[in-house]
N, C-alpha and C positions, 0 to 999 in steps of 0.2 A: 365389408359389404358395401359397395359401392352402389350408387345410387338407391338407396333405400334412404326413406324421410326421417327413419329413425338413429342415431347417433349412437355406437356403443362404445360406450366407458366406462374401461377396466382400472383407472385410475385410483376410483373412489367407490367406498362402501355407499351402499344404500342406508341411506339414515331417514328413520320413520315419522312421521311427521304427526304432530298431537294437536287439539284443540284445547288452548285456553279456556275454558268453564268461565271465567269473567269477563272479557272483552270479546271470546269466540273466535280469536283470530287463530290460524292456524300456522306454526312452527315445529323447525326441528325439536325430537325428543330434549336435545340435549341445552336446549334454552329455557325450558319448564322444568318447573317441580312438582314433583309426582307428591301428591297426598293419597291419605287412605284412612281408614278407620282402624283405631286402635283396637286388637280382638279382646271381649270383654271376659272379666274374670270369670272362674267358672263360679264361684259366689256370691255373683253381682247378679242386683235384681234387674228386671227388663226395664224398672222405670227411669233407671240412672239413664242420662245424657249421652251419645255415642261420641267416642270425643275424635275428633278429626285434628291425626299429626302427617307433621312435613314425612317425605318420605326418599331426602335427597340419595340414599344409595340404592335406592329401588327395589329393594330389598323386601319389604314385609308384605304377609301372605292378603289374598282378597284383592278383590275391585282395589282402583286406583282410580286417580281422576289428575289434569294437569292443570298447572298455573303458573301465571305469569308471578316471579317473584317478588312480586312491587306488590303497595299496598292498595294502589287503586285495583287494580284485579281481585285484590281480594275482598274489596269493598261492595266491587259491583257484584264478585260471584255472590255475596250476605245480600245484599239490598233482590236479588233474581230470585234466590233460596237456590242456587244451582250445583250446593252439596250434597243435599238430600238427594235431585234426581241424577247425580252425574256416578254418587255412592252408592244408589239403592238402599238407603236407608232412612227409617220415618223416624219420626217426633224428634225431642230436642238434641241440637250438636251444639257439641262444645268445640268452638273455632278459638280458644284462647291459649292452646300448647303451638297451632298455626303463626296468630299475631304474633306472639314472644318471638317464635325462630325467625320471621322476617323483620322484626324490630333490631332484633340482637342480629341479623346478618346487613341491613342497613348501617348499622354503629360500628361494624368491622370493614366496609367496603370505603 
């Protein structure tokens, strides 16, 4: 298509682009890590904590939400409260299965 404003590239896939939950900046999928809410037992009562894990192969079912894999992102999305609205879910989260996998992938990088 010649002279048309718009460029078409067959080159490369279209890669989707997500919003950090902690700093807001927005990046390809493939530089965040997808979190999500762990589904709770069917024996668990409603007041237990909803606990919020990493979700690097993208893998488990429900909302997801993304982040940067640093710990400042994760600091600012706790200090915003931006798990509850980015998860859709209320009262207390457990962000401590989170901390560990970015600790322990800090210690391996």
């Amino acid at each position: 298509m010649t002279g048309s404003p718009v460029e078409w590239v067959k080159d490369r896939p279209a890669q989707s682009v997500r919003t950090c939950i902690g700093c807001r900046q927005r990046e390809p999928s493939a530089d965040l890590l997808r979190i999500a809410t762990q589904p709770r037992e069917a024996g668990s009562t409603t007041a237990a904590p909803a606990v919020i894990v990493p979700d690097p192969r993208r893998r488990l079912p429900g909302r997801g939400a993304w982040l940067h894999p640093v710990s400042a992102c994760l600091r600012s999305a706790e200090r915003r409260r931006a798990f509850g609205r980015a998860l859709r879910v209320s009262g207390n989260l457990d962000i401590s299965a989170l901390e560990q996998y970015l600790e322990n992938r800090h210690e391996h990088s």
